[in-house]
ZAMARGU-4260 file (C-alpha; in steps of 0.2 Angstrom, whole numbers, plus 5000, padded with zeros to 4 digits):
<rodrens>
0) 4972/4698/4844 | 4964/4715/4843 | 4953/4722/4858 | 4941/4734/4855 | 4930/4742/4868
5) 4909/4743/4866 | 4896/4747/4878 | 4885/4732/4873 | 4888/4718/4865 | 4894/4717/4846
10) 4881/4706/4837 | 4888/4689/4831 | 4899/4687/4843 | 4903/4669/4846 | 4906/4669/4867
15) 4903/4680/4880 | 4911/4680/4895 | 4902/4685/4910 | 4909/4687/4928 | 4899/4680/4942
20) 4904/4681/4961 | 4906/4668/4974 | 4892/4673/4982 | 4877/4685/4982 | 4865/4686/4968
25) 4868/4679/4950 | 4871/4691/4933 | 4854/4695/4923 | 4854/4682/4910 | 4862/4667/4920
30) 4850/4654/4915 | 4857/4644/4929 | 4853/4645/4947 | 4867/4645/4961 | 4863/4628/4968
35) 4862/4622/4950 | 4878/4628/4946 | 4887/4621/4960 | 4880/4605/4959 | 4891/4607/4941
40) 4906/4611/4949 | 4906/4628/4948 | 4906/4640/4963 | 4913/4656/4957 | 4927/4655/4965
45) 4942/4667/4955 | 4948/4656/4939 | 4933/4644/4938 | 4924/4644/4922 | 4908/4634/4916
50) 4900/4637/4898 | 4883/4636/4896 | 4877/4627/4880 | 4867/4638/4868 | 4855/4631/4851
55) 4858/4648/4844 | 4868/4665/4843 | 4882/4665/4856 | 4887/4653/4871 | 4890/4660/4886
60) 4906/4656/4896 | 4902/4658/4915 | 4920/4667/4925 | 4921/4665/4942 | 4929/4682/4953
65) 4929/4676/4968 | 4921/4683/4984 | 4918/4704/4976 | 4926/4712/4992 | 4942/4703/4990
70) 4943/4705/4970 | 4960/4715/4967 | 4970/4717/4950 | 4979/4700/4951 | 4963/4690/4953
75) 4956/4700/4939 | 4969/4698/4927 | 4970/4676/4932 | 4951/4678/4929 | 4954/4685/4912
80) 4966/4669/4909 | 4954/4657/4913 | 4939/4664/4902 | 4952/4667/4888 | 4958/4647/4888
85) 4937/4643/4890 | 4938/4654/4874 | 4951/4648/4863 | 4939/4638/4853 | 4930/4653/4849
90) 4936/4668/4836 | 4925/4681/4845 | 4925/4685/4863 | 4914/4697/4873 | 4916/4700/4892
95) 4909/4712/4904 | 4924/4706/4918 | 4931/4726/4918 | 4917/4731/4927 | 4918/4717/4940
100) 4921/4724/4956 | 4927/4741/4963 | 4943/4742/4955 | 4949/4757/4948 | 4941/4755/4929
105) 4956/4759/4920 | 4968/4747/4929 | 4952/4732/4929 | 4952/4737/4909 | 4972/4733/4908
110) 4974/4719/4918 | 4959/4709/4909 | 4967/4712/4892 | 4985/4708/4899 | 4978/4691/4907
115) 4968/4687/4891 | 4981/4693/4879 | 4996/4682/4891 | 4987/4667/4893 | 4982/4665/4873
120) 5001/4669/4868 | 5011/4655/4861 | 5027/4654/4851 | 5022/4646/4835 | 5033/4652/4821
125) 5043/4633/4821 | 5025/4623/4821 | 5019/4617/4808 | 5004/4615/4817 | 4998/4618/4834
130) 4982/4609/4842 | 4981/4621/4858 | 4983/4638/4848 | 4969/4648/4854 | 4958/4652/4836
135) 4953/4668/4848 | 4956/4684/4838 | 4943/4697/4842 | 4941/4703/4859 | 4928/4716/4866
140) 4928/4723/4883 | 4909/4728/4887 | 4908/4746/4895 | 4908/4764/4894 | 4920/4779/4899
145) 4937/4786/4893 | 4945/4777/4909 | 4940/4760/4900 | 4946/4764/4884 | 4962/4770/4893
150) 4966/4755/4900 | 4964/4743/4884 | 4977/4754/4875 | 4986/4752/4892 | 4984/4733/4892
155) 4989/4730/4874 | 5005/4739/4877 | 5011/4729/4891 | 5003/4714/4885 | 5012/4715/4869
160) 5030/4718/4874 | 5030/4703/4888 | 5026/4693/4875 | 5038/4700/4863 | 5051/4696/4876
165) 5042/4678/4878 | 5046/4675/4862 | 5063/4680/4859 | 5068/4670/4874 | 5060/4654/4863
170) 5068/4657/4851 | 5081/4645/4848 | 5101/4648/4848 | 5101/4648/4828 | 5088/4658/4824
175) 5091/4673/4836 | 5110/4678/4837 | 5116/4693/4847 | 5119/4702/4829 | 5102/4696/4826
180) 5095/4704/4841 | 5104/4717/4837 | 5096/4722/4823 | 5078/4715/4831 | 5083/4732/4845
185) 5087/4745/4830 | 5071/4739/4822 | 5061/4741/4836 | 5070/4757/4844 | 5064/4765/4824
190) 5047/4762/4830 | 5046/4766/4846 | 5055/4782/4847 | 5074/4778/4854 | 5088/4781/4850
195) 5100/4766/4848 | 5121/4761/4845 | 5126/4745/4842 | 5143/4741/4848 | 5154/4726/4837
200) 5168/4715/4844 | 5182/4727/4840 | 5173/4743/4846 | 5171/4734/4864 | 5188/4729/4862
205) 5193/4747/4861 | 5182/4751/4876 | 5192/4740/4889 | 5176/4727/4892 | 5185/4713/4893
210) 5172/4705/4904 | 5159/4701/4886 | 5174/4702/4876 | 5181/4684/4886 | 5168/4677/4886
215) 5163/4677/4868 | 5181/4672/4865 | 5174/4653/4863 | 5158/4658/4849 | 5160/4662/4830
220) 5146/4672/4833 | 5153/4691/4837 | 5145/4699/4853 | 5136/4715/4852 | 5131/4727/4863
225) 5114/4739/4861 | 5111/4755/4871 | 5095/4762/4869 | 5090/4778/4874 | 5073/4787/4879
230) 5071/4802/4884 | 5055/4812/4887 | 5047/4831/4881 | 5057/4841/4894 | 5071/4828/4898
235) 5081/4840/4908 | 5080/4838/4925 | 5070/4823/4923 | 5074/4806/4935 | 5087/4795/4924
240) 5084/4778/4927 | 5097/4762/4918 | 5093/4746/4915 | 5107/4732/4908 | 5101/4714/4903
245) 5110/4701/4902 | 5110/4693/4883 | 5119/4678/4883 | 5111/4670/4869 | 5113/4651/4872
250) 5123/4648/4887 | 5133/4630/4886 | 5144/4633/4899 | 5159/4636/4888 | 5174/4626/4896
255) 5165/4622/4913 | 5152/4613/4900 | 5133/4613/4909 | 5128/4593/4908 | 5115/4588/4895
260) 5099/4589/4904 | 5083/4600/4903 | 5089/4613/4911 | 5102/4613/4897 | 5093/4614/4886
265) 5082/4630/4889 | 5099/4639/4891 | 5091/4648/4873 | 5081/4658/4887 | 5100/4665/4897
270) 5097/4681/4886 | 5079/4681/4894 | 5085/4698/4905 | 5091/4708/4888 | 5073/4703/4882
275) 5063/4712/4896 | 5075/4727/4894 | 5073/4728/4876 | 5053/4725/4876 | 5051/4737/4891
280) 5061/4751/4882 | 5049/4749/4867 | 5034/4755/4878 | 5039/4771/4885 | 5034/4783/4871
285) 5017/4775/4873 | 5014/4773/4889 | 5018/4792/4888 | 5033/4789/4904 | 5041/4803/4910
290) 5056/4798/4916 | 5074/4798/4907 | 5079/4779/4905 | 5093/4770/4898 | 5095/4750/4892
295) 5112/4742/4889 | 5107/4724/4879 | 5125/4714/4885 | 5123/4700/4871 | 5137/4686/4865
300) 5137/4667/4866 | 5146/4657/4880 | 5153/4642/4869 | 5168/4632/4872 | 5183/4628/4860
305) 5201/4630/4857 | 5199/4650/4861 | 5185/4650/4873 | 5190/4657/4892 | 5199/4646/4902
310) 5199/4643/4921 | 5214/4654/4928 | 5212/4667/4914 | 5212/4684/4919 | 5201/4697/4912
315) 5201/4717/4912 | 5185/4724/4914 | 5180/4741/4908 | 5181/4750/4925 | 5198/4744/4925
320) 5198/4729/4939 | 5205/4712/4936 | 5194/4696/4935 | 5200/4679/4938 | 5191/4664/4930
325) 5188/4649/4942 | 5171/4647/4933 | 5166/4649/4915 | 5149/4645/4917 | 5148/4660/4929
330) 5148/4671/4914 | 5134/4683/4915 | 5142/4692/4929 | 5156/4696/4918 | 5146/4706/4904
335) 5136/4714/4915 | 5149/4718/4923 | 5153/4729/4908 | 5137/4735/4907 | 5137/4740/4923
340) 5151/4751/4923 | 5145/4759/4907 | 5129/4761/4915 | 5138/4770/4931 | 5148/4783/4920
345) 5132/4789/4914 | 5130/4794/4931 | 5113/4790/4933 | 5100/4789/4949 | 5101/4774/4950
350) 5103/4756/4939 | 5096/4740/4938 | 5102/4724/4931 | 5093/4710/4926 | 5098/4693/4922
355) 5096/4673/4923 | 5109/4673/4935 | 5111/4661/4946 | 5104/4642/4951 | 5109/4645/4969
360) 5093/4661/4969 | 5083/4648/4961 | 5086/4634/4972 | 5082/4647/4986 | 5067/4656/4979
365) 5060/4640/4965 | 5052/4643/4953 | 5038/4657/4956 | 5049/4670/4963 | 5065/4681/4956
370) 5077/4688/4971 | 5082/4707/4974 | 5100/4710/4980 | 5105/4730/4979 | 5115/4743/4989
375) 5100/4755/4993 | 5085/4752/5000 | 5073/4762/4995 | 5077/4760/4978 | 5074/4741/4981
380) 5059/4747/4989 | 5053/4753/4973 | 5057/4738/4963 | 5048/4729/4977 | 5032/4739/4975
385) 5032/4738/4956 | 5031/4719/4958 | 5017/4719/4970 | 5008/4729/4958 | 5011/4717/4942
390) 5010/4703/4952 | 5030/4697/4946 | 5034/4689/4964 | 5049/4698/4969 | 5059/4693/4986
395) 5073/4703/4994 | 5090/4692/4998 | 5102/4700/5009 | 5119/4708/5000 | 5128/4703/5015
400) 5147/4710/5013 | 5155/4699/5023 | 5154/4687/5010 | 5165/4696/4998 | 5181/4690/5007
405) 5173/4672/4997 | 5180/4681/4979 | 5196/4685/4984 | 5209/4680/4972 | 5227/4678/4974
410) 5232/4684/4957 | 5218/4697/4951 | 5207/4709/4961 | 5194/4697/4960 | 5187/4679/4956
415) 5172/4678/4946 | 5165/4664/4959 | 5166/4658/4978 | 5157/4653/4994 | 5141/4643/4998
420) 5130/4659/4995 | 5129/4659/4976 | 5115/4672/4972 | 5125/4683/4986 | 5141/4680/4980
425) 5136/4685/4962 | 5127/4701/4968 | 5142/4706/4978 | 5153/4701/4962 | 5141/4712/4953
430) 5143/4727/4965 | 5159/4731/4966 | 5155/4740/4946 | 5143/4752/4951 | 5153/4766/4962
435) 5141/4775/4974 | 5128/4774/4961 | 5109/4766/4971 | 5109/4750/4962 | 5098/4733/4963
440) 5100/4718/4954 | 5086/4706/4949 | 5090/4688/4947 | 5077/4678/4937 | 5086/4662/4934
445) 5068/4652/4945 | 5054/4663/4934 | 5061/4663/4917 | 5052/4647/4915 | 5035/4640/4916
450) 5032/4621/4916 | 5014/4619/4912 | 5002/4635/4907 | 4996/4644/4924 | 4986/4656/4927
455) 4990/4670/4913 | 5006/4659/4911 | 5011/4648/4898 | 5021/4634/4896 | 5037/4640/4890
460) 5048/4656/4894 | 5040/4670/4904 | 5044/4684/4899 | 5046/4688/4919 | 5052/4706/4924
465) 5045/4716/4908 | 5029/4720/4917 | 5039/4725/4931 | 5052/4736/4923 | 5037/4744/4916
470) 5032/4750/4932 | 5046/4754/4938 | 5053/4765/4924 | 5036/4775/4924 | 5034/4777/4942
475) 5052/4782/4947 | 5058/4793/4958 | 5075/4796/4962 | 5080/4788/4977 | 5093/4797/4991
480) 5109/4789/4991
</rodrens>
């Protein structure tokens, strides 16, 4: 889909979207009255959409915004997904909706192309043939100013890589390995100005993480770690933000087998957190970020067999603590784990992991809304503020330490599981690998998913946290400790 910016409408365009308020008077051109319209079903309100029949030359499709003094950025960018699925029949689209309202014109700009470019996203490449693919291609925003055509370029960006990370997530067990991704993240580092190492099975061997190293022991699939690095004109000095994602690239269970049941069987999508850190890194150079920032990609199967990781094992993790296995479907803790020691020798400002951690976060939380555990507040606080602004709904969970007596073991430094509070429990796990370094931990396990399409949502993985990364990796600031 390509967006291209005009200050009037490009002849032979097949639709054009105009915005229309809940109340006040109707856009020039709106054939229909008010009373009309609502006696149609249509009042305006933010999402609704009516198309007005034409005999010739283009239809127009009728957006509602809502009341103008309450339009903000996120009912902008769900009006943009409504007028895009209005639109999918359509190969052309024009729409005025950036200049709805008295939102900042770059940021009304972005958020229509991310909510058009979101909601027409599907992952196709295994159909032979889809029915609801949008046949929408060519996409106008109607207006004038550099602060417009800012904002497009802006929106493409963002729109583009949270659909990238939507679509590796799809992407079945077979057809995207952790080698595979691997070599996805050295392709896309080469175009987007990182640099990347790729670390094999004996290389991680050598480096003590024992943590991915056990639980890959079950797949014949090797693991592999990616670290990506960006760093700015003028990196010294500069703020150094880390991010590690969790890649477990079909999750089963291993020897504590996951039963055979839906949720099973999106467990493609447990490598969803390594997808929003790999799509995120891929923006910086564009989006011109300023800060220094880091990406770990902690990616292996979790697969049971005659070598896979047993309850009772022991593992040694990279920052040398023991690990004992009363659990192996609590896996993702253990590589990033890893990752987060790694991460914490760099000796950065502060980290942030991300990961489909833990059913007991989406139990708490559903479906809508990820959890934010950390050890520093304002750091946290920043996270917080990035996903009010990308509308990723984001709620703080306590890291309450007087749950860690729950992963005492009698034989290691640590179990890798324990106690009623299990997103708790996991961030706690998760905490005693970062030192002193300001850390917050994101757990997706509820938003990786979206059952039906909603909003600029579709049905299928998310791509949740990639916007949000985004935001926070270009406006951080280094938090105190």
């Amino acid at each position: 889909m390509s967006f291209t910016v005009a200050n009037k409408i490009p002849a032979g365009v097949a639709a054009v979207g105009v915005a229309v308020t809940s109340e006040g008077a109707l856009p020039k051109g709106v054939s229909l009255s008010r009373k009309t319209l609502e006696k149609l079903g249509f009042a305006g309100k933010v999402g609704q959409t009516y198309i007005v029949p034409a005999d010739k030359g283009a239809i127009t499709i009728l957006v509602g915004v809502g009341e103008n003094a309450k339009l903000t950025a996120e009912t902008l960018r769900k009006a943009a997904a409504a007028l895009a699925r209005a639109a999918s029949g359509f190969e052309s689209l024009a729409t005025d909706l950036a200049d709805a309202g008295r939102i900042d014109r770059k940021l009304a700009a972005q958020v229509v192309v991310e909510g058009i470019a979101l909601a027409s996203h599907r992952y196709t490449d295994l159909k032979t043939i889809d029915k609801k693919a949008t046949k929408l291609s060519e996409v106008t925003i109607v207006g004038v100013g550099a602060a417009l055509t800012a904002g497009v370029k802006r929106g493409v960006v963002i729109a583009t890589a949270t659909n990238m990370a939507r679509d590796f997530a799809n992407m079945p067990p077979a057809h995207l390995t952790a080698t595979m991704f691997a070599n996805k993240a050295v392709e896309i580092a080469g175009a987007s100005g990182l640099k990347v190492e790729v670390f094999n099975k004996d290389q991680l061997i050598a480096m003590g993480c024992g943590g991915i190293v056990g639980v890959n022991r079950g797949s014949v699939e090797p693991p592999r770690m990616v670290r990506l690095t960006y760093k700015p004109a003028g990196a010294k000095g500069k703020p150094h933000l880390v991010m590690v994602g969790k890649g477990v690239m079909y999750d089963s269970g291993g020897i504590s087998l996951k039963p055979s049941d839906s949720s099973h069987a999106m467990m493609k999508g447990d490598m969803s957190g390594a997808a929003a850190v790999l799509a995120t890194m891929s923006t910086l150079k564009a989006l011109g970020c300023t800060n220094q920032v880091t990406g770990y990609l902690m990616c292996t199967d979790n697969l049971p067999s005659g070598s896979a990781m047993a309850m009772g094992d022991v593992l040694h993790m990279r920052n040398g603590k023991t690990v004992e296995i009363h659990n192996t479907d609590a896996e993702g803790r253990l590589i990033l784990a890893d990752g987060l020691a790694l991460a914490a020798e760099q000796k950065p400002d502060a980290i942030v992991d991300i990961a489909t951690l833990t059913g007991a976060c989406q139990r708490a939380l559903g479906n809508g809304m990820a959890g934010v555990l950390g050890n520093n507040q304002k750091f946290i606080a920043q996270l917080l503020a990035a996903a009010d602004r990308t509308s990723d709904k984001l709620w703080q969970l306590p890291l309450e330490r007087d749950y860690r007596t729950a992963l005492e073991s009698s034989v290691a430094d640590m179990k890798n599981v324990g106690g009623e509070a299990g997103a708790i429990t996991a961030a706690l796990f998760l905490d005693e690998f970062v030192g002193t370094t300001p850390w917050a931990h994101l757990d997706i396990a509820g938003p990786m998913w979206s059952d039906s399409d909603s909003g600029w949502l579709q049905k299928g993985m998310t791509g949740y946290g990639t916007r949000l990364l985004i935001d926070t990796a270009l406006n951080f600031k280094r938090p105190t400790r």
